[in-house]
Backbone as XML, in Angstrom:
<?xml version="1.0"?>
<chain id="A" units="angstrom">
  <residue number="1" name="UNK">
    <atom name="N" x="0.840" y="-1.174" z="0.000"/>
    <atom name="CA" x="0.000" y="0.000" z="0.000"/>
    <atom name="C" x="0.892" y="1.246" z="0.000"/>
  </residue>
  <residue number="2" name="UNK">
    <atom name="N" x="0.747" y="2.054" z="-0.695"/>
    <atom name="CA" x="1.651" y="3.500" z="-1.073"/>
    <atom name="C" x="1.309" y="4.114" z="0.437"/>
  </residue>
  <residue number="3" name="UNK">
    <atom name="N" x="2.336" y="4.767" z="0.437"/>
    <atom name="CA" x="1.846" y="5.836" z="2.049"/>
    <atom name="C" x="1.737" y="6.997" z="1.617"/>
  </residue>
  <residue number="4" name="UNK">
    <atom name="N" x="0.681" y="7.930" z="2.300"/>
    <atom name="CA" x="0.493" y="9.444" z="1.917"/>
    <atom name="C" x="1.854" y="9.989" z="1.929"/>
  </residue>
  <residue number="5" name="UNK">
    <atom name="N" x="1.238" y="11.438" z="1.405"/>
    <atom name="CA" x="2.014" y="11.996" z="0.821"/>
    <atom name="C" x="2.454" y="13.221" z="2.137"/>
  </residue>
  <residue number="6" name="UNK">
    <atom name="N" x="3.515" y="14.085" z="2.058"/>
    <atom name="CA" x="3.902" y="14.805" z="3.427"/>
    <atom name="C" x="2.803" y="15.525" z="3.055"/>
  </residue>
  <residue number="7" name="UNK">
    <atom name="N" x="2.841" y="16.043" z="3.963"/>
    <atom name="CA" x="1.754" y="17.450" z="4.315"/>
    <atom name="C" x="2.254" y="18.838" z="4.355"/>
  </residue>
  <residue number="8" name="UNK">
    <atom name="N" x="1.285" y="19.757" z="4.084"/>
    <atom name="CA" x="2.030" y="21.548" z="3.503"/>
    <atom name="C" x="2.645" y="21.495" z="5.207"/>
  </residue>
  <residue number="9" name="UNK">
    <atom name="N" x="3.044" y="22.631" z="5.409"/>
    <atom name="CA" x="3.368" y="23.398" z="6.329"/>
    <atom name="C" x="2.112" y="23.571" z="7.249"/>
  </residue>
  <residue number="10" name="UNK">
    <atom name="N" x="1.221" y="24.277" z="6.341"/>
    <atom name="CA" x="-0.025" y="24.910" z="7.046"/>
    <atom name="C" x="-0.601" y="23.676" z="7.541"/>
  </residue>
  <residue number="11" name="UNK">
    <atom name="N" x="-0.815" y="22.408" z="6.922"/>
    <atom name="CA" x="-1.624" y="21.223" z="7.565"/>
    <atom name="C" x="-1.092" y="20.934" z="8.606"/>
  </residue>
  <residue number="12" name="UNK">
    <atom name="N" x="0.641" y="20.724" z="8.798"/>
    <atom name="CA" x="0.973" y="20.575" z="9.887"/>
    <atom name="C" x="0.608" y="21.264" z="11.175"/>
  </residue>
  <residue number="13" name="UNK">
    <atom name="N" x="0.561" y="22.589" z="10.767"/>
    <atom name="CA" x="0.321" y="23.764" z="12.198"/>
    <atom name="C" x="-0.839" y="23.594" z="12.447"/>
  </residue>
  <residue number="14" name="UNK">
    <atom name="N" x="-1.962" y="23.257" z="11.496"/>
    <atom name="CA" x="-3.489" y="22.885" z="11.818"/>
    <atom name="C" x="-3.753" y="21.961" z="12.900"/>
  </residue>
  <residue number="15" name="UNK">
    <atom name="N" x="-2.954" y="20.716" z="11.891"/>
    <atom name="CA" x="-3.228" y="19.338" z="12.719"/>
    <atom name="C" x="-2.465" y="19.225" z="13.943"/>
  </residue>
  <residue number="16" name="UNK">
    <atom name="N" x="-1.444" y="19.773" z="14.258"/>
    <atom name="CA" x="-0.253" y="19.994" z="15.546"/>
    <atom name="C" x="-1.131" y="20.857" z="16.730"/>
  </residue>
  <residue number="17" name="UNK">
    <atom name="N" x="-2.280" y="21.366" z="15.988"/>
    <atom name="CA" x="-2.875" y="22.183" z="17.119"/>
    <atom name="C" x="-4.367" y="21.736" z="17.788"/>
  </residue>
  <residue number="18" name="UNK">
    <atom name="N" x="-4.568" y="20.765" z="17.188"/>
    <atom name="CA" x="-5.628" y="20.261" z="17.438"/>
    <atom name="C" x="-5.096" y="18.656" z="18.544"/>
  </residue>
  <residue number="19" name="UNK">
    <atom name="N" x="-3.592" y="19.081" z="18.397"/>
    <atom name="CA" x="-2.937" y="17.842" z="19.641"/>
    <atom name="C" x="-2.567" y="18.139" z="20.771"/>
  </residue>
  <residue number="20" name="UNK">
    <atom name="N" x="-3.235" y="18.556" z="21.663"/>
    <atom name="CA" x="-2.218" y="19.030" z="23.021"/>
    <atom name="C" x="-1.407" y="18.324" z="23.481"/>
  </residue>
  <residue number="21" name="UNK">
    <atom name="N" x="-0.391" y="18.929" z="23.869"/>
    <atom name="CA" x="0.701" y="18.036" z="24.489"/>
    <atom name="C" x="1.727" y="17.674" z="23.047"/>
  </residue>
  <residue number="22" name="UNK">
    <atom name="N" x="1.319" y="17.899" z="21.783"/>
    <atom name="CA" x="2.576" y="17.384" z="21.254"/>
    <atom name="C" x="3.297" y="18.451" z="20.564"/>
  </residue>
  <residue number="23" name="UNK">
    <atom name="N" x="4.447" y="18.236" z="20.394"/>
    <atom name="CA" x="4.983" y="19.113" z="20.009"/>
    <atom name="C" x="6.109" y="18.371" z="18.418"/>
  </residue>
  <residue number="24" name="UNK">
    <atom name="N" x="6.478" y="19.874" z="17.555"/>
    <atom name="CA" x="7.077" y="19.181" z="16.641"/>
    <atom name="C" x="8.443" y="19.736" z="16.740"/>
  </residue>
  <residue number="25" name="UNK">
    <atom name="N" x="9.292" y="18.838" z="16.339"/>
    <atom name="CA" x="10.710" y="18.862" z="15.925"/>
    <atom name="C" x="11.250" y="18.515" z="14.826"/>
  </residue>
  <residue number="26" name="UNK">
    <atom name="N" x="11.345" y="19.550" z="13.798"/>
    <atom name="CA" x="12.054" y="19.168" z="12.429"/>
    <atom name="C" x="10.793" y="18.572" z="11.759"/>
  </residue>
  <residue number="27" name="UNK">
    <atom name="N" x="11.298" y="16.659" z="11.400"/>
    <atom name="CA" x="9.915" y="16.058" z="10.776"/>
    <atom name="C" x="9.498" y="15.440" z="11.176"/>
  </residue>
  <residue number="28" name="UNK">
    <atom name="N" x="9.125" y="15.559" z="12.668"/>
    <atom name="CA" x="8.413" y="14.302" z="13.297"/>
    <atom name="C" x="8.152" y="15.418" z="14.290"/>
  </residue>
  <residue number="29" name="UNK">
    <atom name="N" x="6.609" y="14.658" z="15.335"/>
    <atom name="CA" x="6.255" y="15.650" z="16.557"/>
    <atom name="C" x="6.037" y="14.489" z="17.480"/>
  </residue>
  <residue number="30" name="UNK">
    <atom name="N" x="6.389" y="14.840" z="18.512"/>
    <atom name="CA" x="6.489" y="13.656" z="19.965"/>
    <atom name="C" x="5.553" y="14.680" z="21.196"/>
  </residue>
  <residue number="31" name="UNK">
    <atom name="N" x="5.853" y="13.405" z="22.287"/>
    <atom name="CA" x="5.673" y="14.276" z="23.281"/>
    <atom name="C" x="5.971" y="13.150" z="24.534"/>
  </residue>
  <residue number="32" name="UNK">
    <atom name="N" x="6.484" y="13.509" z="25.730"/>
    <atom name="CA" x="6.390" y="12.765" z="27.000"/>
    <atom name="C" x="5.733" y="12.460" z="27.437"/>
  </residue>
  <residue number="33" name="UNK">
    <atom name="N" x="5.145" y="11.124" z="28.056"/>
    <atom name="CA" x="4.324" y="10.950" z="28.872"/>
    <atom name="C" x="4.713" y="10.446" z="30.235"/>
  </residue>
  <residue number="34" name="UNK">
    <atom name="N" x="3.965" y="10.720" z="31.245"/>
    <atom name="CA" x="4.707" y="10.538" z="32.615"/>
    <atom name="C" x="3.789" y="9.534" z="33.171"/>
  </residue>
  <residue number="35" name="UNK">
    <atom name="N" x="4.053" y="8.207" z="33.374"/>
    <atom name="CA" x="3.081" y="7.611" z="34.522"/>
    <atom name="C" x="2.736" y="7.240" z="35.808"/>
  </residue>
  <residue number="36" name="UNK">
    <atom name="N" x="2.218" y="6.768" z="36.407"/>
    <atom name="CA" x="2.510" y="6.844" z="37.650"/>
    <atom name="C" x="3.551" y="5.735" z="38.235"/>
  </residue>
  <residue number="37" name="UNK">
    <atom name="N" x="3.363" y="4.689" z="37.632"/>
    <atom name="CA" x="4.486" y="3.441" z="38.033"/>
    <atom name="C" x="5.359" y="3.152" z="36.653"/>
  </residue>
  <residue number="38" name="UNK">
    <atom name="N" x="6.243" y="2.408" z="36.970"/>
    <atom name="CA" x="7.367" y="2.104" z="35.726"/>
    <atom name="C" x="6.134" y="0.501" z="35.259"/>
  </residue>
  <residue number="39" name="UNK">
    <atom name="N" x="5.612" y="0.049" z="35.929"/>
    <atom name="CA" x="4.120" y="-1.411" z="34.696"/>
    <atom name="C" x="3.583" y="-0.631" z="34.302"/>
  </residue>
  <residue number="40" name="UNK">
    <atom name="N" x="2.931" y="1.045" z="34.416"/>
    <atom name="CA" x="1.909" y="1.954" z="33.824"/>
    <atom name="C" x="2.509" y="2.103" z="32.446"/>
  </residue>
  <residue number="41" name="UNK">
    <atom name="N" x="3.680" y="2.522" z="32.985"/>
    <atom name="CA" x="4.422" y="3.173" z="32.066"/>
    <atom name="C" x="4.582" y="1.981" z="30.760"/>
  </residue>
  <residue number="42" name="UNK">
    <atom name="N" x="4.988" y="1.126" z="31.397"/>
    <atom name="CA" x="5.449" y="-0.211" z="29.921"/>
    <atom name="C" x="4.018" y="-0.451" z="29.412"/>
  </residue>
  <residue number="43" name="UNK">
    <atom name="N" x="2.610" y="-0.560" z="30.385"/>
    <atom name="CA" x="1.476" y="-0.489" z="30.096"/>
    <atom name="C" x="1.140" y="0.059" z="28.738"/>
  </residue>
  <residue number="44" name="UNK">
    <atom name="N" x="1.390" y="1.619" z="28.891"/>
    <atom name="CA" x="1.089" y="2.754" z="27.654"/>
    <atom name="C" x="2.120" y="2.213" z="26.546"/>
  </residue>
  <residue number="45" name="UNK">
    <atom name="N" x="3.387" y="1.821" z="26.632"/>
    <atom name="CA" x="3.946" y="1.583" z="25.592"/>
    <atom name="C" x="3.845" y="0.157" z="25.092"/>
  </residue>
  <residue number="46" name="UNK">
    <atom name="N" x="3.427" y="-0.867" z="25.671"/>
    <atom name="CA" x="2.153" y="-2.066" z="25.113"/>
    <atom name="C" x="1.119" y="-1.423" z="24.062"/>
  </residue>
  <residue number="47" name="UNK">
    <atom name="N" x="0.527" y="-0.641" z="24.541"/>
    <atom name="CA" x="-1.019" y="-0.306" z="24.066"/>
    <atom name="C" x="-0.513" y="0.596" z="23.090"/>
  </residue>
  <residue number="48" name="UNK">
    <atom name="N" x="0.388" y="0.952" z="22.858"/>
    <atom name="CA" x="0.682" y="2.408" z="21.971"/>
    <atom name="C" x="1.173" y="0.787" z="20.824"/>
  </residue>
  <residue number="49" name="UNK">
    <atom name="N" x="2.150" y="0.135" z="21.090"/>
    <atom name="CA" x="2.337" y="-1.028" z="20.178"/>
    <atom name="C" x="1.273" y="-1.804" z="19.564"/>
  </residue>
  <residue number="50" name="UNK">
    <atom name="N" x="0.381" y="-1.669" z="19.991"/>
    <atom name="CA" x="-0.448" y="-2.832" z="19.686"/>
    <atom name="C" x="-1.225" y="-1.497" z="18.438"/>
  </residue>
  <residue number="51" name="UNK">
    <atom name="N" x="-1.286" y="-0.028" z="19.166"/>
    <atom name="CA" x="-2.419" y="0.437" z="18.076"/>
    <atom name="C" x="-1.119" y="0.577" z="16.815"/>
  </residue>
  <residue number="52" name="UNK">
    <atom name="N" x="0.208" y="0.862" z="17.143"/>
    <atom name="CA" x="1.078" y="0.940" z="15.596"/>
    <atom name="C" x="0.927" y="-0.241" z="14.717"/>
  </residue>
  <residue number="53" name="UNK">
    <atom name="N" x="0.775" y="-1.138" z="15.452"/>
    <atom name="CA" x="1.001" y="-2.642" z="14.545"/>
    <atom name="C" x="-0.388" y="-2.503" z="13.779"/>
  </residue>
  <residue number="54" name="UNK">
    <atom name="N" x="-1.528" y="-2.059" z="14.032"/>
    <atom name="CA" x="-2.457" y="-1.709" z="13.746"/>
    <atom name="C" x="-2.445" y="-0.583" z="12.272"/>
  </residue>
  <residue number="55" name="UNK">
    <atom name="N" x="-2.027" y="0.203" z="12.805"/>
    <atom name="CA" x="-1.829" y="1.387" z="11.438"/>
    <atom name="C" x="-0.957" y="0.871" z="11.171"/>
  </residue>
  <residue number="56" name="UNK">
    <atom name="N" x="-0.085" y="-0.264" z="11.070"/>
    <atom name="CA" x="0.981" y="0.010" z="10.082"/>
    <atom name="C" x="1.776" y="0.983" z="10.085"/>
  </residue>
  <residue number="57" name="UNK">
    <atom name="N" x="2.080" y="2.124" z="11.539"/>
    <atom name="CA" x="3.065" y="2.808" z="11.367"/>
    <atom name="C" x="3.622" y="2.955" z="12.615"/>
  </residue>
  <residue number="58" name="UNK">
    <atom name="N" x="4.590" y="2.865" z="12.994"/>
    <atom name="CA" x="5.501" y="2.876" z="14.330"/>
    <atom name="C" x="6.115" y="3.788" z="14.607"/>
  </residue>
  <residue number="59" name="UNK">
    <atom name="N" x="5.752" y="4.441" z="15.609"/>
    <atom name="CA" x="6.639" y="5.346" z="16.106"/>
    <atom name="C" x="7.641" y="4.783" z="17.228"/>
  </residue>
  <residue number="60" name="UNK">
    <atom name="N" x="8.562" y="5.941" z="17.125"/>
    <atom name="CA" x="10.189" y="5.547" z="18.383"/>
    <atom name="C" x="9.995" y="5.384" z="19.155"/>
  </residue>
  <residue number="61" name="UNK">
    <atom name="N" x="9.824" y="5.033" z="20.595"/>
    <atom name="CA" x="9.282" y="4.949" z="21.366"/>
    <atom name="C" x="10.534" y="4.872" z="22.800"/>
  </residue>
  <residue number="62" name="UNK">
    <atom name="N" x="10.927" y="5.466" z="23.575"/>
    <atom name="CA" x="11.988" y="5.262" z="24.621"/>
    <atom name="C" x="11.619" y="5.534" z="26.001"/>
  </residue>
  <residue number="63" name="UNK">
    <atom name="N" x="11.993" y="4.582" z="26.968"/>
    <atom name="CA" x="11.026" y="4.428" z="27.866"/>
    <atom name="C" x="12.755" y="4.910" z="29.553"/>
  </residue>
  <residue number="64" name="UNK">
    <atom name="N" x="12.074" y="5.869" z="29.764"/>
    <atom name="CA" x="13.231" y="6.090" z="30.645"/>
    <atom name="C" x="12.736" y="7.044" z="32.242"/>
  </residue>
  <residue number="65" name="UNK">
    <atom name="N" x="13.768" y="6.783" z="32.721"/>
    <atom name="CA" x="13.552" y="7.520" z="34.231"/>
    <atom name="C" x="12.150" y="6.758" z="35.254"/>
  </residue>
  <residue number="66" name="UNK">
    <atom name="N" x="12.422" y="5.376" z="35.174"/>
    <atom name="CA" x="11.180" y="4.523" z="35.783"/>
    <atom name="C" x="9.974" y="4.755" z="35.178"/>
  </residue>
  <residue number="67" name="UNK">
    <atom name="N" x="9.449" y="5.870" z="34.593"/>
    <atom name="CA" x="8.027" y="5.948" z="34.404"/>
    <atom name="C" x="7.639" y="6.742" z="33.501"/>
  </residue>
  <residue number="68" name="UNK">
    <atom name="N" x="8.768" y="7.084" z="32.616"/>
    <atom name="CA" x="8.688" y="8.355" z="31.368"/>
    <atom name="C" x="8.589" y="7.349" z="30.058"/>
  </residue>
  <residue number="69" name="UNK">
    <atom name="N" x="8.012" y="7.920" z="29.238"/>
    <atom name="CA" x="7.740" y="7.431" z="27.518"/>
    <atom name="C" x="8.147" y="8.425" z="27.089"/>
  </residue>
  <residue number="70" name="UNK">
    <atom name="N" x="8.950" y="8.565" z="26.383"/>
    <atom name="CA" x="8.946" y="9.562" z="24.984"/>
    <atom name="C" x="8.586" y="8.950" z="23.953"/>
  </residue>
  <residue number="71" name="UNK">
    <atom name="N" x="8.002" y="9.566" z="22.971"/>
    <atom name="CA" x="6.745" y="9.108" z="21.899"/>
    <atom name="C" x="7.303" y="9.709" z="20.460"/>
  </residue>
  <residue number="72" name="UNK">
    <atom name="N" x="7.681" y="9.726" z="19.620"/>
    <atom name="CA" x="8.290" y="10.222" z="18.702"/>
    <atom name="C" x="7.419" y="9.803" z="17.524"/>
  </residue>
  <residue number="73" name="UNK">
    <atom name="N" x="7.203" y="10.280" z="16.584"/>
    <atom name="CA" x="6.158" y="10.021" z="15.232"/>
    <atom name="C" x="6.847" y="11.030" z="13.907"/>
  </residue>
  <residue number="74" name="UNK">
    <atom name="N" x="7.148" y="10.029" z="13.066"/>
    <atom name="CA" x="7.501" y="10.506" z="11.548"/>
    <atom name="C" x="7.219" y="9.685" z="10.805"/>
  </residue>
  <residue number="75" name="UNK">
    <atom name="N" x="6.957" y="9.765" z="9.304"/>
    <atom name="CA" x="6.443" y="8.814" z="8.247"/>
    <atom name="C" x="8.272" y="8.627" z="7.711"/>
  </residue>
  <residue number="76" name="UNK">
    <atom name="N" x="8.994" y="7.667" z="8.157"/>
    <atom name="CA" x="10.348" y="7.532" z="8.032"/>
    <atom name="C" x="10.564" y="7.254" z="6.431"/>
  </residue>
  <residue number="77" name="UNK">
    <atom name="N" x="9.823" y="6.794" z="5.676"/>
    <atom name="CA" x="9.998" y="6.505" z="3.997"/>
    <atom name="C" x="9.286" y="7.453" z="3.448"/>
  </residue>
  <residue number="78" name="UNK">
    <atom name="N" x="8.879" y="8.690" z="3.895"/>
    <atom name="CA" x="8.605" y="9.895" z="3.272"/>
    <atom name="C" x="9.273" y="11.043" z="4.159"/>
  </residue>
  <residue number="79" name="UNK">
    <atom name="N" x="9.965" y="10.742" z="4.968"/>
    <atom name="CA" x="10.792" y="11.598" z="5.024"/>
    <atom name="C" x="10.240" y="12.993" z="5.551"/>
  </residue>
  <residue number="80" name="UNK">
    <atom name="N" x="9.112" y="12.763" z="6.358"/>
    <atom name="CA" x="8.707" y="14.039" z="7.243"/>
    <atom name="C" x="7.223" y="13.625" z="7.683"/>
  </residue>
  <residue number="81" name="UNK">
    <atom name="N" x="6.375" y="14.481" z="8.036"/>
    <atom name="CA" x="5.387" y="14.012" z="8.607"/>
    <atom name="C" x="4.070" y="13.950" z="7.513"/>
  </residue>
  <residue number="82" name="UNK">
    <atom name="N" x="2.899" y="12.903" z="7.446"/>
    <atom name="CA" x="1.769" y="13.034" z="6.721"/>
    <atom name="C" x="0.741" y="12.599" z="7.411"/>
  </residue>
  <residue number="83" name="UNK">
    <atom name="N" x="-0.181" y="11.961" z="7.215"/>
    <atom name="CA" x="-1.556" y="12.179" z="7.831"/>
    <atom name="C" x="-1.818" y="10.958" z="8.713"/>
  </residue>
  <residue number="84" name="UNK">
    <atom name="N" x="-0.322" y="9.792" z="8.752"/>
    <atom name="CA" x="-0.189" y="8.769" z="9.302"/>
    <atom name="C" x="0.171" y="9.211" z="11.050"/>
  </residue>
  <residue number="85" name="UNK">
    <atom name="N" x="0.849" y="10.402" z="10.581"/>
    <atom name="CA" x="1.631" y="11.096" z="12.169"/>
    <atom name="C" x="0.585" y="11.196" z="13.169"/>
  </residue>
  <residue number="86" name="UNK">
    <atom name="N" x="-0.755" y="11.976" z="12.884"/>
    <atom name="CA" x="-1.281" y="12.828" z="13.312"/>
    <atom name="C" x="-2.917" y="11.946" z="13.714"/>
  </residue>
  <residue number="87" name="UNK">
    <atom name="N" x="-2.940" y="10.692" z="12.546"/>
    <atom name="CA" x="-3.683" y="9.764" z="13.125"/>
    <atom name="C" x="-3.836" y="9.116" z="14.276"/>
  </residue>
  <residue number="88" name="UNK">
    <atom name="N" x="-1.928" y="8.516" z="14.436"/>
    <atom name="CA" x="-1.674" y="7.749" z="15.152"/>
    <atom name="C" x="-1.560" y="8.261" z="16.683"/>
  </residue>
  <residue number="89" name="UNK">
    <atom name="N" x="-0.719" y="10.035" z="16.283"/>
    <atom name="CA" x="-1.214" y="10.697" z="17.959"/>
    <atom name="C" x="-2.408" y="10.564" z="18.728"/>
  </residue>
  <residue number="90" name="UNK">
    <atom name="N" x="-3.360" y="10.522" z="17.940"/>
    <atom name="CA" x="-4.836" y="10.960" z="17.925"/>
    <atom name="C" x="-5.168" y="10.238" z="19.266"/>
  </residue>
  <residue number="91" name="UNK">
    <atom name="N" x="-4.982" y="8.664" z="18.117"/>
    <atom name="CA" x="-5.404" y="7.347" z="19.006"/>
    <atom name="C" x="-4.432" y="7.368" z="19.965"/>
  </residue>
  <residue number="92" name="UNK">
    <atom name="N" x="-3.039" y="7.397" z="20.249"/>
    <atom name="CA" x="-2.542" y="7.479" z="21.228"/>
    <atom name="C" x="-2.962" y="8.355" z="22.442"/>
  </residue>
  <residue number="93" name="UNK">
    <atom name="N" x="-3.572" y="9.326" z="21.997"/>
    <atom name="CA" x="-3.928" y="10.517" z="23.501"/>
    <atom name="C" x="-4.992" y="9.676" z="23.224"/>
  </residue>
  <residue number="94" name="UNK">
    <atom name="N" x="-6.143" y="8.988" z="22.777"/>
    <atom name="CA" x="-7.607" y="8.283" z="23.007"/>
    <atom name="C" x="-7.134" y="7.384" z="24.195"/>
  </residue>
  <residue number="95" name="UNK">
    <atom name="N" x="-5.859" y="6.942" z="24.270"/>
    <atom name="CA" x="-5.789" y="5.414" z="25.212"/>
    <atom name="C" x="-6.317" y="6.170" z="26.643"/>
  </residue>
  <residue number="96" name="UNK">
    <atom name="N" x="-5.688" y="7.504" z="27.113"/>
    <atom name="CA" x="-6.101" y="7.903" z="28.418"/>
    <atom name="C" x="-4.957" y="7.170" z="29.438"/>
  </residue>
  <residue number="97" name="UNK">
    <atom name="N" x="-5.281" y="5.785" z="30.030"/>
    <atom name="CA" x="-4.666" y="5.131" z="30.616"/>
    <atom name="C" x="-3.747" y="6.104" z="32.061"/>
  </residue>
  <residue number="98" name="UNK">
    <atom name="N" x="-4.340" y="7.247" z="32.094"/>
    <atom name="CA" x="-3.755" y="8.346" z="33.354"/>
    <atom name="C" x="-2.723" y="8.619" z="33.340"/>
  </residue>
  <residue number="99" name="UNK">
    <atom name="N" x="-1.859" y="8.326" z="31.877"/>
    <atom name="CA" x="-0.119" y="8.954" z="31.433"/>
    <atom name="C" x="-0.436" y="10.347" z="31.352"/>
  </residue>
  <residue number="100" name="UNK">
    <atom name="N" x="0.220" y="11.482" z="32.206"/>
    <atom name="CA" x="-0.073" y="12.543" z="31.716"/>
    <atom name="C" x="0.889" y="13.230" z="31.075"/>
  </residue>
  <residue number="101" name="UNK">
    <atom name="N" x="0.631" y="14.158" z="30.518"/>
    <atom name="CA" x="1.873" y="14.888" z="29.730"/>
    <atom name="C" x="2.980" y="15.522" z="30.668"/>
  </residue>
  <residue number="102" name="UNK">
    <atom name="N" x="4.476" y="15.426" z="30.150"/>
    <atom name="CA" x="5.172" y="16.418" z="30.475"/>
    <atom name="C" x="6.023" y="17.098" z="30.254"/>
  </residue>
  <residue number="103" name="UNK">
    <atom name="N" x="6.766" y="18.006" z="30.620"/>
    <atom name="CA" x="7.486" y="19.220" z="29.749"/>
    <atom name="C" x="8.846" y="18.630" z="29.888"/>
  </residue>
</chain>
């Protein structure tokens, strides 16, 4: 299956704003999540796996300081972000699971 195509500038700032908590860097936008225990924490990054294997698109994922996720999202064979990025945040902030954001 072909993967979309990147997105303008302007789609990005649209769709980046309709995500709280994430932020972009270069061609990909991430964000931290903090949980309350280091099983919460592997918890969210289970469930964040299970919805990539799902879309077919994976984001980086690094799990540090007992109970931190960093979440990273780029369309890596197009080479910046498209409508796969911004899906997959979506459903990721849908899980809830009481990870909250942090700076």
């Amino acid at each position: 299956m072909p993967r979309p195509p990147l997105l303008a500038e302007e789609d990005i700032t649209r769709k980046l704003a309709e995500l709280p908590g994430w932020e972009r860097s270069g061609a990909s936008i991430g964000r931290t999540l903090t949980a309350s225990n280091f099983a919460s924490a592997v918890g969210v990054l289970n469930a964040i796996a299970i919805l990539a294997e799902k879309a077919d698109h994976h984001p980086d994922m690094r799990l540090h300081g007992w109970n931190k996720l960093e979440i990273t999202l780029s369309t890596h064979d197009q080479g910046g972000l498209t409508r796969l990025d911004f899906e997959l945040a979506a459903e990721i902030d849908s899980i809830g699971f009481g990870a909250s954001a942090s700076a």
